[in-house]
C-alpha positions in Angstrom: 15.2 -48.4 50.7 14.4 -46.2 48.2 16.9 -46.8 45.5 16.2 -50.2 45.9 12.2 -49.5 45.7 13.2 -47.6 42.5 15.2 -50.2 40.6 12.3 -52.2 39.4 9.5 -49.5 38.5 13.0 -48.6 35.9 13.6 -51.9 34.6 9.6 -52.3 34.4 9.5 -49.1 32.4 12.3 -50.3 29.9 10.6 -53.9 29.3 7.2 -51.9 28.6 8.9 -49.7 26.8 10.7 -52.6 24.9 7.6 -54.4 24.3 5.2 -51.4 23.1 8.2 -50.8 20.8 8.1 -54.5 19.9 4.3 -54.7 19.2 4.4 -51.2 16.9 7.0 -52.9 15.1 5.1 -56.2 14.3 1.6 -53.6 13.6 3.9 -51.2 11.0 5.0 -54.6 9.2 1.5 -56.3 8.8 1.0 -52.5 6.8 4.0 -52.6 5.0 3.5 -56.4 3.8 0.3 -55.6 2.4 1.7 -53.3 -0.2 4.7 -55.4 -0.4 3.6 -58.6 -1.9 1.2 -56.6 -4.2 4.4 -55.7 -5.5 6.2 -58.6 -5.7 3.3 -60.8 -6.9 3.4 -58.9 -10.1 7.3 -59.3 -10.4 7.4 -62.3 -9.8 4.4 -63.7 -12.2 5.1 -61.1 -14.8 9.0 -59.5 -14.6 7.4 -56.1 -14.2 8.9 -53.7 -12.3 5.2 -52.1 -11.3 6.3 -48.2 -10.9 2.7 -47.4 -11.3 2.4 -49.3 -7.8 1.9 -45.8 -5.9 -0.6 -44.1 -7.8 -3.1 -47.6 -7.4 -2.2 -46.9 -3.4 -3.6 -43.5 -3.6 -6.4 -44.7 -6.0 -7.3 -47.0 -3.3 -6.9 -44.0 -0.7 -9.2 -41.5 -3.0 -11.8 -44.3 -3.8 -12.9 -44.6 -0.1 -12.7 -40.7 0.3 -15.2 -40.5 -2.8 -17.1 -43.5 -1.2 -17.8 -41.8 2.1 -18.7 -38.0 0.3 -21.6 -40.3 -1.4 -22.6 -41.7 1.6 -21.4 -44.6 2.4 -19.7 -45.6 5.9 -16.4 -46.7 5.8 -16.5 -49.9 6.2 -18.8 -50.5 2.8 -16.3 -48.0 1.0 -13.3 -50.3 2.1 -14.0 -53.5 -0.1 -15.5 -50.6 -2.7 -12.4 -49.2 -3.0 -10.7 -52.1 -3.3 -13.0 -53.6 -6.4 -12.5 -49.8 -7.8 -9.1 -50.2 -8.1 -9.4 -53.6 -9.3 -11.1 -52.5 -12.4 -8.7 -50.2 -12.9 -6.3 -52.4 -13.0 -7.7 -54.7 -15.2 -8.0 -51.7 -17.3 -4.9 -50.9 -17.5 -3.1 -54.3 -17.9 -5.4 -54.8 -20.8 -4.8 -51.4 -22.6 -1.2 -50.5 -21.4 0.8 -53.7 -19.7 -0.3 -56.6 -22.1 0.1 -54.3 -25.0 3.2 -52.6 -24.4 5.2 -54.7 -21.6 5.2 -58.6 -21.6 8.8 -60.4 -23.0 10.1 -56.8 -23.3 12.4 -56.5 -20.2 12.4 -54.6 -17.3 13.5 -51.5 -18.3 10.6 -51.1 -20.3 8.2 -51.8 -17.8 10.0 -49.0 -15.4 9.3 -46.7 -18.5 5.9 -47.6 -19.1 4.7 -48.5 -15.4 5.7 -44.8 -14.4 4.4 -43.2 -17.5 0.7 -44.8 -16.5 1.2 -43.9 -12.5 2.2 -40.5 -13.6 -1.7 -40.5 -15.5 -3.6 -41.7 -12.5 -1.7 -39.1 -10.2 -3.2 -36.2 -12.8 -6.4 -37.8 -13.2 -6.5 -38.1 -9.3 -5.9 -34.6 -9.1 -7.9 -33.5 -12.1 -10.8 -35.0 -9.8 -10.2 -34.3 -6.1 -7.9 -31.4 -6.2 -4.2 -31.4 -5.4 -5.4 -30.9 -1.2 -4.8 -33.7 1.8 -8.5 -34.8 2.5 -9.0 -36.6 5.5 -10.6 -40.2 5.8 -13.0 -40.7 8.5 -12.7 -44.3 10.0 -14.7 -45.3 13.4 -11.8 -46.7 14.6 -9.6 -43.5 14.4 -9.8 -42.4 17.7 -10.4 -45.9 19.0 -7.8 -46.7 21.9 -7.3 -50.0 24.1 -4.9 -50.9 26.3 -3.8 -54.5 26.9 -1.8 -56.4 29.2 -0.3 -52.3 29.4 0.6 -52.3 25.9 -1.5 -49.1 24.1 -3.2 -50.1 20.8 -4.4 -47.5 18.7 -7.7 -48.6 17.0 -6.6 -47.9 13.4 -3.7 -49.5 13.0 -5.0 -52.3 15.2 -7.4 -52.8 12.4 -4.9 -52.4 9.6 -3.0 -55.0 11.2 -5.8 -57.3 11.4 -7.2 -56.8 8.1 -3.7 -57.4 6.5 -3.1 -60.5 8.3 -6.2 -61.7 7.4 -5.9 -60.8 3.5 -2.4 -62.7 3.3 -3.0 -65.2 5.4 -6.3 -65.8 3.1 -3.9 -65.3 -0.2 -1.5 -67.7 0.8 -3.9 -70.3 1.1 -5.9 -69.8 -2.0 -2.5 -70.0 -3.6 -1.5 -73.0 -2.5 -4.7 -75.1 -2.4 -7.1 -73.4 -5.4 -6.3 -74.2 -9.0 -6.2 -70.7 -10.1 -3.2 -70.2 -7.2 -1.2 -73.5 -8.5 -1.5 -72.2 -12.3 -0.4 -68.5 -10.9 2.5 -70.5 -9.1 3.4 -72.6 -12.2 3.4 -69.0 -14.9 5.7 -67.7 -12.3 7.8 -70.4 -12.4 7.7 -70.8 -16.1 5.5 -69.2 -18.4 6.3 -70.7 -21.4 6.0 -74.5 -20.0 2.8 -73.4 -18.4 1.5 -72.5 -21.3 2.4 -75.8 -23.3 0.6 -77.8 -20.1 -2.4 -76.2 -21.2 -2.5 -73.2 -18.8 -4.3 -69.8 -19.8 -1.5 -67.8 -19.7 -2.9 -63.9 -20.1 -5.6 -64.6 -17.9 -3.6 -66.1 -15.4 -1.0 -62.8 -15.9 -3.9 -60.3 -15.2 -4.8 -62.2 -12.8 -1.7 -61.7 -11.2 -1.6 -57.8 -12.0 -5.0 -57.2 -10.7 -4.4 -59.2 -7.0 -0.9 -57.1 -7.0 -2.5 -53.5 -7.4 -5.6 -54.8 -5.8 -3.5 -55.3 -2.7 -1.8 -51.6 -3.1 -5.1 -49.9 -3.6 -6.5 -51.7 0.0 -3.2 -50.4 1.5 -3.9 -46.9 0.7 -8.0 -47.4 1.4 -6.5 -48.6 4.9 -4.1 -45.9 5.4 -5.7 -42.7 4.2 -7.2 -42.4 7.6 -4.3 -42.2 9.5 -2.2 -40.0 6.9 -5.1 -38.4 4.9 -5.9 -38.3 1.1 -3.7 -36.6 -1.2 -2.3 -37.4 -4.7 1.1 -38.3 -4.2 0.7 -40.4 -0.7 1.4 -43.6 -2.2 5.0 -42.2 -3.7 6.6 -43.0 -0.2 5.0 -46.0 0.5 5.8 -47.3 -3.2 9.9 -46.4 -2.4 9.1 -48.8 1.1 7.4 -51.8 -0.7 10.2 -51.4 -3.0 13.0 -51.2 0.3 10.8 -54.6 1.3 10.8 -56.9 -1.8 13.8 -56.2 -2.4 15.7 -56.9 1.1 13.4 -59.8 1.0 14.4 -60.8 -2.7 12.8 -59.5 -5.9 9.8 -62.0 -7.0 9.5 -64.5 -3.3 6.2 -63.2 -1.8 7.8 -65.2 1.5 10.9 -63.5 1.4 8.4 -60.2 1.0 7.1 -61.2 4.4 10.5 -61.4 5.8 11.5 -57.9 4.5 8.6 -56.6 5.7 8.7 -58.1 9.3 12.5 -56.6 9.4 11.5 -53.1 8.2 9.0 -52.7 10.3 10.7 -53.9 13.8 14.0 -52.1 12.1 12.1 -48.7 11.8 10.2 -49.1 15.0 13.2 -49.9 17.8 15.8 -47.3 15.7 12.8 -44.6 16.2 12.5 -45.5 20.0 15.9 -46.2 20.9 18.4 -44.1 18.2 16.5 -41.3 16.4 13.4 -40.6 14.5 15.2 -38.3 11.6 17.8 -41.2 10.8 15.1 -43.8 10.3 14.1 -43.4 7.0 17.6 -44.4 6.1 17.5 -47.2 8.2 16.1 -49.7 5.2 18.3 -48.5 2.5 21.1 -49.0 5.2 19.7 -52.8 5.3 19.2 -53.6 1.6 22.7 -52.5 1.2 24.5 -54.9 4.1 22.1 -57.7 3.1 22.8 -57.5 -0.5 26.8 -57.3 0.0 26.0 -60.6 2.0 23.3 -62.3 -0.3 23.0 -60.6 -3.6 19.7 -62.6 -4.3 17.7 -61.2 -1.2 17.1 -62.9 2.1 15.0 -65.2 0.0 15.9 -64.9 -3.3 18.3 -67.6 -3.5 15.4 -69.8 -2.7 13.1 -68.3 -5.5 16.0 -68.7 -7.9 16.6 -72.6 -6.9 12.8 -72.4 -7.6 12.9 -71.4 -11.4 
């Protein structure tokens, strides 16, 4: 009577445990998408391999840190940040990327992209000290339960504000006229630019969304991992797992590598081992690009060019 009483509290324990797994999963790749089509976006509009992607996550991180020790509450710093890094970056692709990277290859833009991440990491420092800082957030000890599934408040929100911000991207690009001309330099800059299109605008356009997207990353996830100068090194090496299991330059295939990284990382931390995990993607971007050397979705983008 009661083995048999027994059996189902079990298997009810294994599908909760299955589906908490399952929902942490689908939470860590909202996060990881974020950063990950910031990445891409500038790939695939300008064929630069953005190593400087890291230090705009931190920036992003640090600008909400600075935000707060001024006074404001974190949810004014967040879109703060965000415009902070923005400027930045529109900084920088004036001074550095237009000047030194465009039609040059992307070996040159590795060179470059680092050598100006490597500057923001030691003006970061040069600022705010080499320390972790932490990030208040009034959602960091938030906790909900539902349906008994455990949310934590944080990345609950994270979740929700990356949804919203790609969901909100992918329809400006498809139905504004500034998305269609960012489409159509992807594509082909040079017959962009003979239809008339603005073709440096539209490429710091591009630059500024991508590290624009990188800096909210960090501004989202300093509360949960704190402030310090090299905490978007990391998460740069996992946008860069993402795009490119997903395929270098297709912002849906992005998606897809993020969606698989995230549910990858989560059930091989629950079910196999938290040490091995971190190996887990490189493991993945190897087997998928033995089977499709474009990417999940890069065959796609290619047919696309």
């Amino acid at each position: 009577m009661d083995m048999h009483a027994c059996a189902p509290r079990q298997g009810t324990g294994r599908m909760d445990l299955f589906f908490q797994t399952l929902l942490n999963g689908l939470m860590l790749g909202a996060g990881y998408a974020l950063v990950a089509v910031g990445l891409t976006l500038v790939f695939g509009t300008l064929h630069v391999v953005n190593f400087a992607h890291g230090a705009f996550f931190a920036l992003g991180g640090y600008g909400v840190l600075m935000l707060q020790q001024a006074g404001l509450p974190y949810l004014a710093a967040l879109p703060l940040a965000v415009l902070l890094v923005a400027a930045v970056g529109f900084a920088a692709e004036i001074a550095i990327v237009r000047r030194a990277i465009y039609d040059r290859g992307e070996h040159g833009s590795i060179i470059v992209t680092f050598a100006a991440g490597q500057a923001i990491v030691a003006a970061i420092i040069l600022v705010a000290g080499p320390d972790p800082m932490p990030v208040a957030s009034p959602f960091g000890q938030a906790t909900t339960t539902v349906f008994g599934l455990f949310l934590s408040g944080q990345r609950l929100f994270i979740a929700v504000m990356s949804l919203a911000v790609l969901i909100g991207f992918a329809l400006w690009l498809t139905r504004s006229v500034r998305g269609q001309q960012l489409l159509a330099v992807a594509q082909n800059a040079r017959g962009a630019l003979y239809s008339g299109i603005d073709v440096p605008t539209i490429r710091a356009l591009a630059f500024v969304l991508g590290v624009s997207a990188a800096g909210l990353s960090g501004a989202l996830l300093a509360s949960i991992i704190s402030a310090f100068p090299t905490m978007g090194d990391a998460n740069m090496i996992t946008a860069f797992t993402v795009v490119i299991l997903g395929g270098l330059g297709s912002i849906p295939g992005a998606l897809l590598g993020a969606m698989a990284i995230g549910l990858g990382n989560a059930f091989f931390e629950t079910y196999v081992s938290v040490s091995w995990t971190p190996a887990l993607g490189w493991v993945l971007v190897i087997v998928v690009l033995l089977l499709w050397p474009q990417g999940l979705m890069g065959r796609a983008q290619l047919h696309r060019h």
